[in-house]
Every structure is written in structure tokens, then in C-alpha cells.
N, C-alpha and C positions, 0 to 999 in steps of 0.2 A: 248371481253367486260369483264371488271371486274365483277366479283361476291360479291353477299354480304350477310351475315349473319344476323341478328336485331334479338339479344337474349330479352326479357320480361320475367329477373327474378319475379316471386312473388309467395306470399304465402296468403293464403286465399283471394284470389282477385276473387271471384266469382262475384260480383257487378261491378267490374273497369273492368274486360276483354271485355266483350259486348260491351263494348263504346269506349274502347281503341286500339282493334284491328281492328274494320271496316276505325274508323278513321285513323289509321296508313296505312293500306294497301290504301286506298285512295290515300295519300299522296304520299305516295312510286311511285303511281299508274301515277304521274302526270311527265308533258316531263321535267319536272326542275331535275328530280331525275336519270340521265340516266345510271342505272348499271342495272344490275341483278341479284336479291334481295329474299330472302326470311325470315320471321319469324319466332323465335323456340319462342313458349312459356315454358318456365324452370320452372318446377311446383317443389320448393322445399319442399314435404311435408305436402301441404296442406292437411289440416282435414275438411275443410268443401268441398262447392259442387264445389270446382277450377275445379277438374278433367275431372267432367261429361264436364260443360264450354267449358274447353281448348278440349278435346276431341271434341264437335261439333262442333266449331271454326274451326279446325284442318280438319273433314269433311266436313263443307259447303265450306270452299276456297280452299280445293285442295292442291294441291305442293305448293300454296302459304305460306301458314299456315302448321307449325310441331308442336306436341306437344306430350314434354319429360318428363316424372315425375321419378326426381329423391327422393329417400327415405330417406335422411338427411336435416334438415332445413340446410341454411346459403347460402348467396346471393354471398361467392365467391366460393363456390362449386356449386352452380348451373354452374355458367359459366366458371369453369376448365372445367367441365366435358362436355358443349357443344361446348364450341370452341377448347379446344382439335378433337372432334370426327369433326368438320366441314372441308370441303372441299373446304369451299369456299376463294378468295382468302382475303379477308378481314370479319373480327369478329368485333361485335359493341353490344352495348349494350344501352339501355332506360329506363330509370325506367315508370312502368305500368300509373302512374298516368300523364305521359308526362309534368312535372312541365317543362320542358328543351325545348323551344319552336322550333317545327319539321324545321323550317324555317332553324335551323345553320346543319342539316343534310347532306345535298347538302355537304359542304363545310367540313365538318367533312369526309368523305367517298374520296373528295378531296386530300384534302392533303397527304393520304397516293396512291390512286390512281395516281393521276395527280402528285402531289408535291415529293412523292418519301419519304413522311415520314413513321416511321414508325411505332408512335402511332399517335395519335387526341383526345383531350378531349375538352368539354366541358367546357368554364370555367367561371364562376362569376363575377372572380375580375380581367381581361384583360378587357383593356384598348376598349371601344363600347359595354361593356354587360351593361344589362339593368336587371334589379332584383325588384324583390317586396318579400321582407322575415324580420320577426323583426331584431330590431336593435340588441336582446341580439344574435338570428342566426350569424350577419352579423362579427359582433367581435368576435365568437368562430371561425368562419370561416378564417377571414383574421388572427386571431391571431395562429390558429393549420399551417397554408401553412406558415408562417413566423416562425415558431418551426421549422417545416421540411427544410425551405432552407438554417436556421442556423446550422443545424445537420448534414445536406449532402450534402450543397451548391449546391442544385439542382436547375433548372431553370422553370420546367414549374407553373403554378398559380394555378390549384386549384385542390388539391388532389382527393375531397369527391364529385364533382357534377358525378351522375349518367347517363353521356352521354361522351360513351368513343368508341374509335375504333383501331384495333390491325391489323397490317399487319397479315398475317397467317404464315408467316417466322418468324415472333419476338415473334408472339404469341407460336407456337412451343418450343422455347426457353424456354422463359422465365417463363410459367405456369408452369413448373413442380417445378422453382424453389421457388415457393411459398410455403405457410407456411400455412399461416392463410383461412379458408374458409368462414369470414364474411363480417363483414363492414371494416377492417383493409387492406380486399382485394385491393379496389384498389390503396390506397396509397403503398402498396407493390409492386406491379405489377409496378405505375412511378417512382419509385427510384430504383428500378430494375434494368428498362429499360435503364436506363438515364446512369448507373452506367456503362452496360455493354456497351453503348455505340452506343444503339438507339437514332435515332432523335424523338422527343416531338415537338407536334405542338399546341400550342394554339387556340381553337375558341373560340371568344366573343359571347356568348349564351343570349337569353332571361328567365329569370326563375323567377316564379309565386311559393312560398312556399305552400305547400298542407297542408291549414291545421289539415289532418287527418291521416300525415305521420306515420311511426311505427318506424319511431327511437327514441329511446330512448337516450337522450342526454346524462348524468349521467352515466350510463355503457359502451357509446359509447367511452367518452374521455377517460374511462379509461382505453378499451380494444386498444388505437388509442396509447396512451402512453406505453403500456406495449408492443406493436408490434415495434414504434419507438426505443425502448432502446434494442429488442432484435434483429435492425436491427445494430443497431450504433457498438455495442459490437461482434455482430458476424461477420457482414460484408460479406455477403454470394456472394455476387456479385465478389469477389477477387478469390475465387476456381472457380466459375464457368467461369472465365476470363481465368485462367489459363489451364484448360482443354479444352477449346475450341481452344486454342493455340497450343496444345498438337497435337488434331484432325486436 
């Protein structure tokens, strides 16, 4: 039976974990879901009472429930650092507030299972997603995934939704040769992927914008650009093509 990882980076999410992890392990919990599965809570840092939380979490369910507290903020070094160490054969990830509705999970954990790919995301703007998020969201959205597939002629749709899954073979690969440990994460990680010549799968997601997110839009685009131009220019994916040729 496949195995599976369900990483919940966050940071002071003392209030959203109670409510986030019962319902997840429920869901996981049900015959629609048929792998075997576990949770890491990725505590990057939190200052308030995450720890105590994720720690009793982590005690009342057992092996269902882990919980990591890593000591630098940023949401893509939470998850180098756990799906590196994971065993299992597939690595995924959720954002806490579950905007990404649990229903395209099945079918995300699929396609690398059953279909043989070797990422799965999550995406907005394919062709049966269903979105509720402002209009000024909706056009930074489609307008940053049409900057990336004019820059790198990449194929998959939507860079930045927080519902992603990584064979443990590709994931091996390809995290070490990342760069950035924030929000630029995962756009790095599919152009990566795509580059060296992983298959990308698209799922049509349902998502509900939270209006009490922690991104900050304005330092977001900027850190999203400066990651894009250091990816265009260096092209890091051409050494690691070559080395692996080598091997």
C-alpha cells in the first residue's frame, strides 16, 4: 500500500490546529482515502502556544499525528526539512486553514500513486476548479502563472495554491536543489521539477480564500520576482541535468 505524508506547515496557529487536525484525520480516516497516511505538524518557529498544541495533538492521536518544531520561520524550510527526513513513499502538503477543499485529496495522492506522476498540485485556474477569492487575488493569480509559463514555458497552472504532493523519488532530487525557504518555495520546486523532467499533474481544487491569511501580498510579489529572475538567469536545472547523466 502506498504511504503518505500530510505535512501542516504553520506558524502561530495555536487557534486553527484544534479544529484542523481532528477534521483532517477524520477525513483521511474515511474508505474514499485508501493509503497509509500520516500527519507531521511543521512548527516553523512559532512564539506563541503552537508547540504546547501540536505537542498534545501529536499525544492524543498516536502515530497518527507527529509533531516537528523546526527553529527558523519560513514555510519552505519547514517542508525541506520534513519531507527530506520522510520515509514515506509520497510527501504532500495543506495549508492549516484548509482553504483547498479535502474532497481533491483522493485524486491528488492518485495521480502520483496510481497515474505514475510525479508531482500533483492543487490548482485554481484548471479547467472544473471552483474558487471563491477577490477579484484583485484572482488577477495577481492568473497574471504571476502567465509571467512563469512566458519565462519557462512551463505547463502546469497554478504555482502558489498550498495543496501539493511529491513522489519521494522526485522529492529526493529535487529539494536539495532549491534555494529559497519561503513563499517562492513552491514555484521553485514546479519549475524545477518540470525542467528536469518530471511529469506535473494538475487537480481542479475547490478554494474558499481565508480571510485572515498571513500573506502579505506587497513583499510577496516581490520576493516571487526576485526568485523568477534568479531562476531565468542561473538556470540551475541544466547542472543538475547534467550530473545526473554523469551518475
Amino acid at each position: 500500500m502506498t504511504t503518505v505524508d500530510i505535512v501542516i506547515p504553520v506558524y502561530n496557529e495555536e487557534r486553527a490546529l484544534p479544529a484542523t487536525i481532528p477534521r483532517l484525520r477524520a477525513f483521511l480516516s474515511e474508505p474514499a482515502f485508501p493509503y497509509s497516511w500520516r500527519i507531521v505538524i511543521a512548527d516553523n518557529a512559532s512564539v506563541d502556544d503552537t508547540p504546547n498544541v501540536g505537542r498534545k495533538l501529536a499525544d492524543e492521536y498516536g502515530d497518527d499525528v507527529e509533531y516537528v518544531r523546526i527553529e527558523k520561520k519560513g514555510r519552505g524550510r519547514a517542508l525541506k526539512q520534513t519531507w527530506l527526513a520522510s520515509p514515506m513513499d509520497v510527501v504532500s502538503y495543506m495549508d492549516v486553514d484548509l482553504s483547498t477543499g479535502l474532497e481533491a485529496f483522493p485524486a491528488l495522492i492518485a495521480a502520483i500513486a496510481e497515474e505514475k506522476y510525479d508531482v500533483a498540485i492543487g490548482s485554481r485556474l484548471a479547467p472544473g476548479a471552483r474558487v471563491k477569492r477577490s477579484l484583485k487575488r484572482r488577477v495577481l493569480t492568473t497574471g504571476y502563472n502567465l509571467l512563469i509559463k512566458a519565462m519557462f514555458l512551463t505547463r502546469f497552472s497554478d504555482a502558489q495554491c498550498g495543496f501539493k504532493a511529491v513522489s519521494r523519488r522526485a522529492a529526493q532530487r529535487v529539494l536539495p536543489l532549491i534555494e529559497d525557504n519561503n513563499w517562492f518555495f513552491d514555484t521553485e520546486l514546479l519549475i524545477l521539477a518540470e525542467k528536469l523532467g518530471y511529469r506535473v499533474k494538475d487537480v481542479p481544487v475547490s478554494w474558499d480564500e481565508d480571510p485572515d491569511t498571513r500573506v502579505h501580498i506587497g513583499s510577496t510579489i516581490a520576493e516571487d520576482l526576485r526568485g523568477l529572475l534568479r531562476l531565468r538567469l542561473g538556470r540551475p536545472w541544466r547542472g543538475a541535468a547534467a550530473r545526473a547523466e554523469v551518475d
